[in-house]
C-alpha positions, 0 to 999 in steps of 0.5 A: 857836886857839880854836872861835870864831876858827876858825869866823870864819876860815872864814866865806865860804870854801866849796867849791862844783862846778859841773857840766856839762849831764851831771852831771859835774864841771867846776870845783870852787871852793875859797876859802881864807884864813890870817888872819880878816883877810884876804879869802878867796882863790879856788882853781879845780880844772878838769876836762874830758872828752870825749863819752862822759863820761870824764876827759881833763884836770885843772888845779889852781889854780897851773899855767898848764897841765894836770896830768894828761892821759888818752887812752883806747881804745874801751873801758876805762881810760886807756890813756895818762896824761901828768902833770907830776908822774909823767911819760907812762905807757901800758898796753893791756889785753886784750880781757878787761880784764886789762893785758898791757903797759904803757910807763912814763916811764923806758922801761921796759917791762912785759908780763904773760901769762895762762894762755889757758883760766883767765886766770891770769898766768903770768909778768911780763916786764920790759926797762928802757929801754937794757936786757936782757928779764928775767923778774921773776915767774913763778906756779905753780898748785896741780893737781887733785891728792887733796894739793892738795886737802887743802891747799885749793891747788888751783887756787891759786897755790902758788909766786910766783918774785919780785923777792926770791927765792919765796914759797910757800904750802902750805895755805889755810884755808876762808876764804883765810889761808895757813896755812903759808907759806916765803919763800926769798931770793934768793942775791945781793940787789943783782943784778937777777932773771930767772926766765928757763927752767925751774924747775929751774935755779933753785934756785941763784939762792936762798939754802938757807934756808927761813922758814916761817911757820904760823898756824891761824884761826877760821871768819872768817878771824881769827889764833888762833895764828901760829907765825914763821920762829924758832918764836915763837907767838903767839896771840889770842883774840876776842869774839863780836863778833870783837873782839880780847879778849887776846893772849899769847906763847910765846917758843920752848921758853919759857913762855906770857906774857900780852901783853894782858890784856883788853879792854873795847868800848863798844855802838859798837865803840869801845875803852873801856879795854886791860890789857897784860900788863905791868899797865899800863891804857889809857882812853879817853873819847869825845864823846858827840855825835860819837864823837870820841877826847877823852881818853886815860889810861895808868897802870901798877900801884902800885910803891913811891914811883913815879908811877902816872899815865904818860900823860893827853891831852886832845883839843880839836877844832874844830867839823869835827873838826881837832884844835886843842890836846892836853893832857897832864895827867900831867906838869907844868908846868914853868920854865925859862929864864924860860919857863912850860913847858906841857905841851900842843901847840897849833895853827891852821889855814888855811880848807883845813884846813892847819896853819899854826902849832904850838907845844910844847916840844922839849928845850934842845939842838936845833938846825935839824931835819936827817935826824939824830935830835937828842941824846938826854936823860936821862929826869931831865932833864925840866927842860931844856925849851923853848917853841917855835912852828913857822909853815907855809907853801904855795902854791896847789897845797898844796906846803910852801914854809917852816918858820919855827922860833923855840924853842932855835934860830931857823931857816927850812927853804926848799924850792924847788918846780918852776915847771912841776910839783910837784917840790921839794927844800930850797932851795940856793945858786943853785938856781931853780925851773926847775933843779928838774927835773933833781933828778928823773927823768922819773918823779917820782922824786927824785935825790939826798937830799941834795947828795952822797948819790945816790938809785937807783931800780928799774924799779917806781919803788921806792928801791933803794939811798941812798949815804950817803958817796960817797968816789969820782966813780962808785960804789966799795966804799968808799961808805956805802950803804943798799941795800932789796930788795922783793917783787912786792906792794911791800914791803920784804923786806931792808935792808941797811946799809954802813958804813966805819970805820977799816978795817972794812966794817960790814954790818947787815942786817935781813930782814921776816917775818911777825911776826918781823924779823932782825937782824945785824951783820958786821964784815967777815966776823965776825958780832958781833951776830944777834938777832931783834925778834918783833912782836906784830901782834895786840896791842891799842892798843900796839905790842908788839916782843921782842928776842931776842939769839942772839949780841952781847947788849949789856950794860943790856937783858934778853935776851928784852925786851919793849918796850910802845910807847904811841902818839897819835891818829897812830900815834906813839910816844910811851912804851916800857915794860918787862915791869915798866911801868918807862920805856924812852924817852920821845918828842915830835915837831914837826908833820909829824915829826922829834924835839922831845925824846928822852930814855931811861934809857940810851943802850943801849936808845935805839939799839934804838928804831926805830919813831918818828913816825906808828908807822913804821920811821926808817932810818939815812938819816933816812927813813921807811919808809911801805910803798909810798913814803919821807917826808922829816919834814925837809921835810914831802914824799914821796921820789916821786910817789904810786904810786896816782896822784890818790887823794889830788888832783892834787898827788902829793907833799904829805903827808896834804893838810898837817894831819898832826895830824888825819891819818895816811898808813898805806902811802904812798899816802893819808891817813886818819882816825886811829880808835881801832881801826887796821883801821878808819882811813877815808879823810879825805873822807866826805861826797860829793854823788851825781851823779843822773840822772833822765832815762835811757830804758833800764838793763840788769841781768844777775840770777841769776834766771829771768824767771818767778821774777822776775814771780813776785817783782813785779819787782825789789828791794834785797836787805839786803845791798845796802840795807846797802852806802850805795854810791851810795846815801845813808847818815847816821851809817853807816847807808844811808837809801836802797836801791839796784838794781845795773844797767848803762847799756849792753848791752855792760856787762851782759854784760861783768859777767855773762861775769866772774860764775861760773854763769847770768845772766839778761838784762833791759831796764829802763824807767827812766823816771821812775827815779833813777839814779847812775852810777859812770862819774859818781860815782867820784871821790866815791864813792871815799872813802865811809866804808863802802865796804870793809864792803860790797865785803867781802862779796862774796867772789868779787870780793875775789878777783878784784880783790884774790887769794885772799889778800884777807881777811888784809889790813887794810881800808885795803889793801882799799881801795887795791887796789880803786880803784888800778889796777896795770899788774901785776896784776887789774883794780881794782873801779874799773875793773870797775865804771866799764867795765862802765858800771855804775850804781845805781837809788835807791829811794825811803827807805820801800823800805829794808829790812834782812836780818832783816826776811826772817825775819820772818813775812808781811814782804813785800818792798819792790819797787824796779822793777815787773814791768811795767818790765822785758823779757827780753831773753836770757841768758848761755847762750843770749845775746841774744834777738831783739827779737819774743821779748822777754818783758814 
């Protein structure tokens, strides 16, 4: 598809909103087309709300009925949600905003006490429908104790009883990183947990050994060195900018090896070339107007008569940034059964920016795509390649419908959707678009993945268990099964493989730790295999995995291997090289997953590859495994519906918005943009229009400030780290070109803020006449997705913790970001609902009143004010609360 045809296609196919008489959004008009030919197709979003301005339904452009329906209290959030997709779920909060219990669309129900004087949860109860009460988490607290103390817990929660067993943490830097922490798993994986009585009674319930985990930071909280549960450190080392300049790694009672040699950024923070220890260099180029990745190079040192050049890409793009060709330059092209073999992957798009067609080269072999892997190549065996094109299609609401190939083999994969929802599975004989319901659960959640292979489920909607081989009409011993255990966070603690053959019961099982996975294999009871896979989380572009066998070392791999994972603009692997930058395995993949070509220097080190498409771990079920969800590459769909709701619209199972090449989903519940630094992945829309309102009477604001400092200072003014923040205000090329003033719109929402913030606050009312207002009650859907939403709520770190836990500065920006706007039944509050029950909203000043923080230190700076003295009225206090009308001051 070239520039041009693109821009054609896309001609008179906008989106356009259309607001109410208050602002809000009512419709929201988008016109799409998939050939220059045809004329544009109109698809309608509609919301309504009720009085006081909150969302109470949505409807997307294919159902005759509402997607999602809310109903709330007096106050607060939604304390119902209907969706067709997710089913009903319920939750009532108490009267500090803290959730307390909640009703999910299986029946299953939640509860969460608090400590009464400090708010901490206590415990979270949990009774599926039909079922016992059971305990699932119990928290307890470091005491104000000289110990305690020391380890900077005090106060902190220093024990977690969870669903996998007790994470426990024995010391915290100043900046919140725990610096040693265990993890002891439960004694019986596949039983439920209760956490039922006293503490002491429960040591039998987890199994004796204790993974411990330490690690030592610098003043901003980034790793220097992390020592894993099996006594492997690994260690980093920064630049004055924080950026990562090199990694190595000491293997226990091994020597320091280098891991990543160095690296070189541009003025923008933009990686410009990596040394990994093997000596292998990575280059990348950028397009000087948008910043865009245009290019990445990978060559390895000189050694005989082998090729130096590894890997050079080449991006094109269209005008909006959707990627529309990549080239590899380092292989050649090649010929074969009549076919010119380019070494490039070319593609279109509809005017929605969804993959309609793809062409590459996948290997001879290939058959129709399935959950297993095709055959494995030989890395010789570059010749026996083919062309293949892919066509895709979708409904109004953006459900992948078919998957036509034409290549090796010639197929079309059909899905059936649901004609009353989202839900669909491969099309099968006889089955409609109304039996699709009965394939899942009131929650969304699929019920088999593939005819004869059922799919369990847990009481938090999280995969338990994938029987692979059902040998029986109930479950029996004899079936083949995957079996997962989580934590309270969501995240996959253990996976656990059954297997049956000739008379043996095959158990492979894989434990996650911090750095550090592993791995084991039982026939029957005899141990055959036990090695560990030390992962390098700090480590450059490339991701870097050592394996380390303590038993059942195969024959063709070096024990203590390190395998040098070469990635795309997604994440993929697409290159792993040994220590001496020599080829392991080689990888292409089809649009939306799944393996065009597979070859390996032998098949040995091939079946130790287990991180694929989109830089995830494939399971044995031919899923894989994003962190909060699992994705099927065959159909293009998510197992289940989105965990975070509507984050990504009112379809909550299409993947990333279906333009996987420009596109990447990092946990499951979101799609992002794909940088060249990973922490800094930003959410796919960026460019918002802010709703203003420039007819408010009063806005209230709680300050730190007395009323005399105040009139002192001519009233009130954006402070740089604010101005810095773009929130509501505008922003260009990530810079905020308006300064904004943090108020509320009503009198309760002051207060509420200022009762949840440590220390005095002030009261004050605000004439806002004439002044420009955006609220969040308002805004908060556009607001959301705004590239430097997380670089402003970072710096403030008691929010962090409150929103997040004490933990929030070892995560990376994109979980950040999706527990302040996902608002989990579980745990705190989410910043979203801060911010939106308080009634929170900005004043926008004018552009000539933005400053920055260094402007302070500059002498006679005088600064800007946003609202004069003269507009503003003490009305009260914190302390002393509300005062009377006849004693406001002016």
């Amino acid at each position: 598809m070239s520039k041009t045809s693109f821009d054609t296609l896309c001609e008179q196919t906008p989106t356009l909103t259309i607001s109410d008489n208050r602002g809000l959004a009512i419709r929201a008009l988008a016109y799409n087309r998939i050939h220059t030919s045809d004329a544009p197709e109109e698809l309608i979003t509609r919301n309504r709300y009720n009085a006081v301005g909150q969302l109470i339904a949505s409807r997307d452009a294919r159902l005759d009925s509402d997607n999602f329906r809310y109903q709330y209290p007096l106050g607060g959030a939604a304390l119902r949600t209907d969706g067709v997709d997710n089913g009903t779920s319920m939750q009532l909060t108490n009267i500090e905003g803290r959730p307390v219990m909640s009703l999910d669309a299986k029946g299953t129900r939640s509860w969460v006490t608090y400590e009464p004087e400090l708010g901490r949860p206590l415990a979270h109860q949990q009774q599926p429908e039909g079922g016992q009460k059971t305990v699932t988490d119990r928290f307890f607290y470091g005491e104000n104790s000289a110990e305690h103390k020391a380890a900077n817990i005090n106060g902190q929660c220093i024990r977690h009883y969870d669903t996998a067993g007790l994470q426990q943490v024995d010391s915290l830097s100043i900046s919140g990183v725990a610096l040693q922490q265990q993890r002891q798993l439960l004694t019986d994986t596949l039983g439920p947990v209760n956490w039922f009585g006293e503490e002491q009674s429960w040591a039998s319930r987890l199994r004796r050994e204790s993974f411990v985990t330490r690690c030592t930071t610098d003043i901003l909280g980034q790793l220097i060195t992390q020592t894993d549960a099996k006594g492997h450190t690994q260690r980093m080392a920064y630049n004055r900018a924080g950026q990562l300049s090199g990694s190595w790694l000491t293997i226990k009672k091994g020597t320091e090896q280098v891991i990543v040699k160095s690296l070189d950024y541009s003025a923008a923070g933009q990686k410009l070339r990596e040394e990994s220890g093997n000596g292998v260099v990575t280059e990348y180029r950028y397009e000087a107007e948008t910043q865009r990745l245009i290019g990445i190079k990978t060559t390895r040192p000189a050694i005989k008569e082998r090729p130096t050049l590894l890997q050079d890409l080449r991006y094109d793009y269209d005008p909006v940034g959707n990627i529309l060709a990549i080239h590899n330059d380092a292989e050649a092209t090649r010929f074969f059964r009549n076919q010119k073999i380019v070494p490039e992957t070319t593609y279109r798009y509809d005017a929605l920016y969804q993959l309609t067609e793809a062409t590459g080269r996948e290997s001879d072999s290939n058959r129709a795509q399935n959950a297993s892997l095709p055959a494995l190549s030989s890395l010789t065996d570059g010749n026996q390649y083919v062309n293949y094109t892919r066509r895709y299609s979708y409904d109004r609401a953006g459900n992948l419908l078919k998957i036509q190939h034409s290549g090796a083999s010639q197929y079309s994969t059909n899905i059936t959707i649901s004609n009353i929802s989202n839900h669909g599975i491969q099309q099968q004989d006889g089955l409609t678009a109304a039996d699709i319901r009965c394939q899942f659960d009131a929650a969304g959640n699929q019920q088999q993945l593939q005819p004869g292979q059922p799919l369990q489920w847990d009481a938090r909607h999280q995969l338990q268990q994938v029987t692979t081989v059902k040998r029986g009409a109930e479950n029996t011993p004899n079936d083949d099964y995957e079996h997962y255990l989580y934590a309270s966070d969501g995240m996959r603690v253990v996976k656990q493989s059954i297997q049956h053959t000739n008379n043996i019961r095959q158990i492979s099982r894989v434990t996650y730790l911090p750095g550090l996975e592993l791995r084991t294999q039982h026939n029957d009871s005899e141990l055959m295999e036990d090695f560990q896979v030390i992962t390098l989380g700090v480590a450059g572009r490339a991701k870097v995995r050592v394996l380390l066998w303590e038993k059942g070392q195969p024959a063709g791999i070096d024990n203590g291997q390190l395998r040098y994972s070469f990635d795309n603009q997604i994440g993929s692997s697409l290159l792993e090289l040994d220590n001496n930058g020599d080829i392991i395995s080689q990888e292409e993949y089809y649009p939306f997953g799944g393996t065009a070509l597979f070859a390996a220097r032998n098949t040995i080190e091939a079946k130790y590859k287990t991180v694929r498409y989109s830089g995830k771990e494939r399971d044995a079920t031919g899923l894989y495994y994003y962190g909060f969800r699992y994705y099927m590459p065959w159909l293009g769909r998510w197992l289940n519906a989105d965990p975070a709701g509507t984050i990504d619209g009112l379809n909550l199972y299409r993947m990333v918005r279906n333009n996987p090449i420009s596109l990447m989903d990092e946990d499951g519940r979101m799609p992002v943009r794909m940088t060249n630094d990973k922490e800094s992945m930003i959410p796919t829309s960026i460019d918002y229009n802010i709703i203003i309102d420039t007819n408010i009477d009063y806005l209230y604001r709680a300050d730190t400030r007395s009323p005399e400092e105040i009139e002192k200072a001519g009233g009130f003014s954006a402070s740089g780290s604010i101005a810095n923040a773009g929130t509501l205000g505008r922003f260009e090329n990530g810079e905020p070109v308006e300064p904004i003033l943090y108020t509320a719109e009503k009198v309760y929402g002051m207060k509420d803020f200022a009762n949840k913030m440590p220390g005095e606050r002030y009261f004050y009312k605000i004439n806002a006449s004439g002044l420009r207002v955006a609220s969040y009650t308002k805004n908060f859907e556009g607001l959301k997705n705004t590239r430097n939403l997380v670089t402003h709520l970072k710096k403030q770190k008691q929010l962090m913790e409150k929103v997040i836990g004490e933990d929030w500065s070892n995560k990376t920006d994109t979980e950040i970001r999706k527990a302040l706007i996902t608002e989990d039944s579980s745990g705190p509050p989410s910043w979203m609902s801060l911010t939106t029950d308080a009634k929170e909203a900005h004043i926008i000043g004018d552009k000539k009143l933005l400053y920055k923080s260094k402007q302070l230190y500059e002498k006679d700076f005088q600064i800007p004010i946003l609202v004069s003295w003269e507009k503003i009225e003490h009305i009260g206090s914190k302390e002393k609360g509300m005062l009377k009308k006849s004693k406001y001051m002016k």
